[in-house]
N, C-alpha and C positions, 0 to 999 in steps of 0.2 A: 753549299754542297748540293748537287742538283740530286734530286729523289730520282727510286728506278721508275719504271712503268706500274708497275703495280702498288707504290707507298704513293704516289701520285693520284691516282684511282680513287685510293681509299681518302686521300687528304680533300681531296673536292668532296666528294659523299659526304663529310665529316663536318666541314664548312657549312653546305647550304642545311646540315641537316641540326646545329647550331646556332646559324644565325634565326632561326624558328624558336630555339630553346631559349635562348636569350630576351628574345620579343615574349614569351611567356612567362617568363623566371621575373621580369619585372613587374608583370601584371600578378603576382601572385600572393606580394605585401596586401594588394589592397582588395584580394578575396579572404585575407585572414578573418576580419568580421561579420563574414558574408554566413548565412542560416546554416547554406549546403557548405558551407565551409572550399576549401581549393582541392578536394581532395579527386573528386573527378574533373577537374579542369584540367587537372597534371596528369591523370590518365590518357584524357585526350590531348597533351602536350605531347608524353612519351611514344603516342602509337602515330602521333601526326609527325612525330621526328623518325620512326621508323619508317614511315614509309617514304621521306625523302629521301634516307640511305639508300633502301633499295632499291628506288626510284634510280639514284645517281647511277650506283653502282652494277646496277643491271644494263643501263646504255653503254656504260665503258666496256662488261664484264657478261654480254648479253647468255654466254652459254656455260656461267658459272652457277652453281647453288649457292644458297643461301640459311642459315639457321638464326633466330633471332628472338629476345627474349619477348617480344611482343608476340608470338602466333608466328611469326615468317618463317616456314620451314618448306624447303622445295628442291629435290633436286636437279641440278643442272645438266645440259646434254653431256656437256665436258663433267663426266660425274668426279677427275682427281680432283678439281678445285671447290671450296666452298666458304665464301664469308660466314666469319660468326658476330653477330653484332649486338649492341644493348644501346640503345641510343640511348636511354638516361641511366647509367651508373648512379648510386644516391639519392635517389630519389626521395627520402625523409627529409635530406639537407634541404633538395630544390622546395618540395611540400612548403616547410618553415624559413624559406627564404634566405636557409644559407649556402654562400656562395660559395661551395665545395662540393662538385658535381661534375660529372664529367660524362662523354660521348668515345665509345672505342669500339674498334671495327679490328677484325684479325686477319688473317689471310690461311687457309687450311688447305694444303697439298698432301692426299694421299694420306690423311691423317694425321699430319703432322703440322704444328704451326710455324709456317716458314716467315709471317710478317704482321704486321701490326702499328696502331697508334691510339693512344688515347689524348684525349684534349680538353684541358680546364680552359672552357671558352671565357671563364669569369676573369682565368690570371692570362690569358693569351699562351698558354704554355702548353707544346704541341710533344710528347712524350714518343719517338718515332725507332720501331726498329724492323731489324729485317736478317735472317738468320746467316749468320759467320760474318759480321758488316758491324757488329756491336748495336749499340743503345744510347740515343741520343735525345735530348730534348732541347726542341729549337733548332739551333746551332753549333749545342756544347755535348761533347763527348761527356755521357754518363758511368759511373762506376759508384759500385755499392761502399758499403762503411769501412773505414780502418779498422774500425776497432775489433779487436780481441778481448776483450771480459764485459762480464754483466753489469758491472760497476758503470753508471751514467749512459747506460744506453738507454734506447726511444721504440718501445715497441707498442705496434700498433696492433690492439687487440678487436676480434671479428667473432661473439657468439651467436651473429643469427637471431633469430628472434624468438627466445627462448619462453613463450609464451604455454603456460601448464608444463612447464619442464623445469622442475623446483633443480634436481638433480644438476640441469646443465648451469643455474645461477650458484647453484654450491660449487661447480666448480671454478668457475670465472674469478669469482670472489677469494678462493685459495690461490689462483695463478696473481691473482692482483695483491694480495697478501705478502708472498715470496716476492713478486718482484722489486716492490717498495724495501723490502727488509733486504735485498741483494742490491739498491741501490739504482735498479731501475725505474723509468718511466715510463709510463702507456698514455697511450690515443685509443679513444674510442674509434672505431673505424669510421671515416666516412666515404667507402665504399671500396671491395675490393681493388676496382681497376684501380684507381688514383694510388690506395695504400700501397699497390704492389707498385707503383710506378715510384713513388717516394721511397720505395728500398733501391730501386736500381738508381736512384737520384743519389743516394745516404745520405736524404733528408730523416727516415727512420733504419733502425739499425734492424731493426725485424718486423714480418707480417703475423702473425699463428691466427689462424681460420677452426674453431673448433666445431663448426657447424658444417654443412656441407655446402660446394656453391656451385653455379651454373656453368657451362663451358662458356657463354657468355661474358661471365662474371671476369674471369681467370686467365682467357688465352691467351691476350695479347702482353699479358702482367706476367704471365709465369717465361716468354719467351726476353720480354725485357731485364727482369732478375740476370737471368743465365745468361742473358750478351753483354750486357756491365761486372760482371764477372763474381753472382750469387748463385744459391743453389737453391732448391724447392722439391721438398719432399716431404713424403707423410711423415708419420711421427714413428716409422720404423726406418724410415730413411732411404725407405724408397723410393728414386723421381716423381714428383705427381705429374701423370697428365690432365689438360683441358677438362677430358670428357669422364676421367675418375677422378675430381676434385671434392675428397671430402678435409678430414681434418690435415692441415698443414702447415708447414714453418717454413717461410721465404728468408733466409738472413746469409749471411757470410760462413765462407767454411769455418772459421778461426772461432765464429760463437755460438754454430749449432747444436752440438752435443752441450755445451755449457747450459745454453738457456734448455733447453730439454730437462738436463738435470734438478739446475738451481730456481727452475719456474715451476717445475713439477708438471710440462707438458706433454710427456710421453707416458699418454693413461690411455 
């Protein structure tokens, strides 16, 4: 299935700016013993993969803006359009050398997020959509979970880094409490893009974000959900967007109000 001009755009920026994360992500087993530790290496990994994005996608896209979790923020002469980007999604994974991390680039028209991709360069698996065109990764038409009840679902939980915030570990610990007793499962997040891309896969049955996250974080995830055919909304149940992304639950119509209920997430 050939990409439009603009999921094409973004898939080259995404590529050269991956093939850099890869060459880095190998070299970072063998700073684990190192004094200063990998922890500014992977700094200078993330902002040297940022600037190949913009790099790329500034020559295809020369009078677009740009927002970007590294500092890249500028707007474009064409001010309807503007990339949002995170070239390392995960960044704790890539730190400790696990291979669950990813690079995602959006596409934002007039405020709205019309496209997107995110890309686990470690499994090759290119997570690609584009708005009323659905949600795809790779090759294969994606669609969120069957399932209807709490009983044996996979939800992947996101609190942020609740550091001096006893409050937000008490609550975590309650949702993980219920869930196990209602028969669920959780993942620790490893990173919203990818978590959100594995509900519109219905590799996990749910996201819930009780933290707050970046438009970075979320765009291209919250547009993937809803074109495999999920929803994503705060915990009053109404749409999140990108750029007011605080707490939320990405899952299927059929087990939103359930897990809200039986997980005790709408506090």
């Amino acid at each position: 299935m050939a990409l439009s001009p603009n999921l094409s755009v973004i898939e080259r920026a995404i590529e050269k700016a991956s093939r850099s994360l890869v060459r880095d992500f190998n070299e970072v087993e063998k700073l684990q013993i190192s004094v200063k530790g990998p922890g500014d290496f992977v700094s200078k990994a993330d902002r040297r993969a940022e600037e190949l994005l913009v790099e790329s996608l500034r020559r295809d896209r020369p009078d677009w803006g740009f927002m970007g979790e590294e500092g890249t923020s500028e707007k474009g002469k064409d001010e309807r359009y503007r990339f949002i980007i995170d070239p390392l999604d995960g960044t704790e994974n890539f730190l400790h050398g696990i291979p669950q991390w990813s690079v995602t680039v959006a596409l934002e028209k007039e405020g709205e997020i019309v496209a997107g991709m995110t890309f686990d360069p470690v499994r090759q698996e290119m997570f690609r959509v584009e708005k009323g065109t659905g949600a795809f990764m790779n090759h294969t038409r994606l669609r969120v979970s069957g399932r209807k009840e709490v009983l044996n679902t996979v939800v992947a939980l996101d609190i942020g880094r609740p550091v001096n915030e006893p409050e937000r570990v008490t609550v975590f610990t309650d949702i993980l409490q219920k869930a196990y007793l209602n028969g669920a499962t959780t993942r620790l997040t490893a990173g919203a893009a990818l978590d959100l891309a594995y509900v519109a896969a219905g590799r996990y049955d749910a996201y819930y974000l009780l933290g707050g996250a970046k438009p970075w974080d979320v765009a291209t995830g919250l547009l993937l959900v809803r074109e495999a055919g999920g929803i994503v909304t705060d915990l009053s149940l109404k749409p999140t967007h990108h750029t007011e992304a605080g707490a939320m639950l990405a899952t299927t119509v059929g087990l939103q109000k359930k897990l809200l209920e039986k997980l005790g997430l709408g506090r």
